[in-house]
Backbone as CSV, one residue per row, in Angstrom:
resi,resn,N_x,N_y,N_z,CA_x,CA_y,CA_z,C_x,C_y,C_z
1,UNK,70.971,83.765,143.771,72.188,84.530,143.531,73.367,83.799,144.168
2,UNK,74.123,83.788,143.336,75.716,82.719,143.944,76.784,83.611,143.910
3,UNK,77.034,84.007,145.152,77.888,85.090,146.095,79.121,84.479,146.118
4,UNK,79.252,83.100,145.898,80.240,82.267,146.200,81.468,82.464,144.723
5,UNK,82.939,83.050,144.888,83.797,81.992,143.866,84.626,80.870,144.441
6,UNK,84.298,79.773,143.534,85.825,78.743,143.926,87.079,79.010,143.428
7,UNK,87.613,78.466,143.973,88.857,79.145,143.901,89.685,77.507,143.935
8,UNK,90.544,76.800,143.072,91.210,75.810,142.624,92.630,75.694,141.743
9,UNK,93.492,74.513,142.259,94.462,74.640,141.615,95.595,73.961,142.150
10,UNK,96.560,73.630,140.946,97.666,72.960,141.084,99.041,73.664,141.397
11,UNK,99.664,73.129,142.514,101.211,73.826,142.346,102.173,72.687,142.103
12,UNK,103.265,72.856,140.782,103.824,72.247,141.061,105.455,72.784,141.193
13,UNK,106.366,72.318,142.279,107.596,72.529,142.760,108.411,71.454,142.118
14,UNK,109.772,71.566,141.704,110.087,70.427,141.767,110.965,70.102,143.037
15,UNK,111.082,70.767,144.549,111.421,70.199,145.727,109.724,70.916,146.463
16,UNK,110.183,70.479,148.149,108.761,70.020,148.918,108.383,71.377,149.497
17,UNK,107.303,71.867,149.096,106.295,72.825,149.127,106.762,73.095,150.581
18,UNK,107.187,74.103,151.383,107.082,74.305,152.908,106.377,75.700,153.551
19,UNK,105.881,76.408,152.273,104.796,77.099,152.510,103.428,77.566,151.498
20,UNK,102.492,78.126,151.524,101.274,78.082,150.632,100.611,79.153,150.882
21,UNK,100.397,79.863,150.686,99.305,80.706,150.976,98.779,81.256,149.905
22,UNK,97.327,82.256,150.048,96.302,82.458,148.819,96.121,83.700,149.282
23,UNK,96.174,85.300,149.083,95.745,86.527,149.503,94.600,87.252,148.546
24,UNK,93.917,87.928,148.956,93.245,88.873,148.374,93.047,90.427,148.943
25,UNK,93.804,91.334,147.817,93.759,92.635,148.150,95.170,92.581,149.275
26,UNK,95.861,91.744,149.294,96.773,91.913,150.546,96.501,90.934,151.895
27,UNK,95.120,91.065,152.163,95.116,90.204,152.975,94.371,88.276,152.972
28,UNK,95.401,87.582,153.357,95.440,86.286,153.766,93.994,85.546,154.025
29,UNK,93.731,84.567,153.171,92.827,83.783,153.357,93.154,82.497,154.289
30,UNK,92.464,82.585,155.488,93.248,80.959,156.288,91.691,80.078,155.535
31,UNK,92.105,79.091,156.383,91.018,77.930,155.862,91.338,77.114,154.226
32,UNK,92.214,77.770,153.788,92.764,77.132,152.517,93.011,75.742,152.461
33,UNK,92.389,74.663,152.079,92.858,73.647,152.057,93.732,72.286,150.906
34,UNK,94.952,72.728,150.835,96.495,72.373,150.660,96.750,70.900,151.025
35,UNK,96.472,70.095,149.945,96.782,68.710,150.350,97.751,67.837,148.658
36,UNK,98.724,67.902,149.159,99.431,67.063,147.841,99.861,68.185,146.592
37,UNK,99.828,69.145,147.045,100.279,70.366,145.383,99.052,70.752,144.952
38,UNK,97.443,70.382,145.556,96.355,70.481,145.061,95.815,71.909,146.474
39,UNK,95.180,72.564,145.661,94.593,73.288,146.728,93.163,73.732,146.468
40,UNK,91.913,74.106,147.027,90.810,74.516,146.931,89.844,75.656,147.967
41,UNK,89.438,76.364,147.769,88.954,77.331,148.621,87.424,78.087,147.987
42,UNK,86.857,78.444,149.002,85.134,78.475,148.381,85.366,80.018,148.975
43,UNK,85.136,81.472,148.030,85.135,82.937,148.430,84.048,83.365,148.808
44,UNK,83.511,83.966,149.961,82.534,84.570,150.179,82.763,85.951,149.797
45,UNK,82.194,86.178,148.564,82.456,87.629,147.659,81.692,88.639,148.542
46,UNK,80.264,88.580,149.529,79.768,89.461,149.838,80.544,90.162,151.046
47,UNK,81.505,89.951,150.993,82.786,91.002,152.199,83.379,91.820,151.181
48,UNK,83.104,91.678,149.823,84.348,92.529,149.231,83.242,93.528,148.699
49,UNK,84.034,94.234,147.741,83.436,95.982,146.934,82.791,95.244,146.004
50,UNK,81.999,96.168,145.194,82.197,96.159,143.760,83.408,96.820,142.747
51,UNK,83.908,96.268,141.641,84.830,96.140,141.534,86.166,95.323,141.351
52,UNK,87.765,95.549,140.826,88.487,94.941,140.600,89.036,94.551,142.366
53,UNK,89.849,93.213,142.300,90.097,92.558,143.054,91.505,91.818,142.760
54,UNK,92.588,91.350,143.513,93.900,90.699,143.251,94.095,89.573,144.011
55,UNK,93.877,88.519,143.264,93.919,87.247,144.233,95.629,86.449,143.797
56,UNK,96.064,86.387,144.932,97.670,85.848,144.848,97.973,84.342,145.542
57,UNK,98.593,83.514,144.943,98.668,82.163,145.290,100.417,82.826,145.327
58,UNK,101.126,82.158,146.605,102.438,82.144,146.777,102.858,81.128,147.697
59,UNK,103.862,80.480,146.832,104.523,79.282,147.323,106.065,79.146,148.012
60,UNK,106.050,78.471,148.511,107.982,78.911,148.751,108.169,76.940,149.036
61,UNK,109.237,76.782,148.557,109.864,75.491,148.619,110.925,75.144,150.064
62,UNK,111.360,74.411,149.595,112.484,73.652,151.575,113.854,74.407,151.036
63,UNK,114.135,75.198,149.654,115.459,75.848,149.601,115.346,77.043,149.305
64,UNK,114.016,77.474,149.826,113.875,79.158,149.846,113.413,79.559,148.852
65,UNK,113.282,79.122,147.652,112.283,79.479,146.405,111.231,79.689,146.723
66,UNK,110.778,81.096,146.040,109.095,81.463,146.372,108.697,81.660,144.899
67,UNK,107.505,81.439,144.606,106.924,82.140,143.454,105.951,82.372,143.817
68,UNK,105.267,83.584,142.930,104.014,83.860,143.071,103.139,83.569,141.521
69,UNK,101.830,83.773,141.530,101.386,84.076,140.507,99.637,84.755,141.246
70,UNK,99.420,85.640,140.081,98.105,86.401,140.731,97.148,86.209,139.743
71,UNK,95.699,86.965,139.943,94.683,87.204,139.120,93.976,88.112,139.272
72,UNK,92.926,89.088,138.404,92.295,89.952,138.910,91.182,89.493,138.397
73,UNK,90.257,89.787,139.882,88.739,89.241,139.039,87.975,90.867,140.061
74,UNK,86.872,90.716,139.133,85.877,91.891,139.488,84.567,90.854,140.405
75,UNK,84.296,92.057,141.053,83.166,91.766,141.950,81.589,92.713,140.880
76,UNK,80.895,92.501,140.635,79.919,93.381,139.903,79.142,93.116,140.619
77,UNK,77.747,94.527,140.544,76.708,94.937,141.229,75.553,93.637,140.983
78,UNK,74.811,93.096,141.885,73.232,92.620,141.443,73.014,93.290,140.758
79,UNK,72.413,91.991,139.747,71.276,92.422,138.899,70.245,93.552,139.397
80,UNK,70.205,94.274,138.077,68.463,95.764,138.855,68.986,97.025,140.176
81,UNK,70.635,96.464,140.252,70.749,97.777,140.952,71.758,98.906,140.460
C-alpha cells in the first residue's frame, strides 16, 4: 500500500522568487525542497482523513507579487474497509 503522494512542480516569476511555500488544509508543509523555480515534496497521507483535501502552492516575488494556485485531492479508505 503506497500512503505516499508526490507532490512536484514548476514556478515561474518573471522577477526573483523571495518566498515559496506549499499548505495543506491551512497548514504549512516545511521540508519543501525549492531549488531554481523547481520544487518537490513526498506527502505522508496517513496523518490526514479520509476524504477531500486543499493543497496550495504560494509564491511571492522581490516586488511583492504573490500568487497562489491550489488543488483538491481526496484521501480514500483501504481497500476491504
Amino acid at each position: 500500500k503506497n500512503s505516499n503522494m508526490n507532490i512536484s512542480g514548476t514556478v515561474r516569476f518573471l522577477e526573483s522568487i523571495t518566498e515559496f511555500s506549499i499548505s495543506v488544509d491551512g497548514t504549512a508543509l516545511t521540508g519543501v525542497n525549492f531549488v531554481d523555480g523547481t520544487f518537490n515534496y513526498t506527502l505522508s497521507l496517513s496523518s490526514y482523513s479520509v476524504g477531500n483535501h486543499t493543497l496550495v502552492v504560494t509564491v511571492k516575488d522581490n516586488y511583492g507579487k504573490t500568487d497562489s494556485k491550489s488543488v483538491i485531492f481526496t484521501v480514500e479508505p483501504p481497500s476491504g474497509e
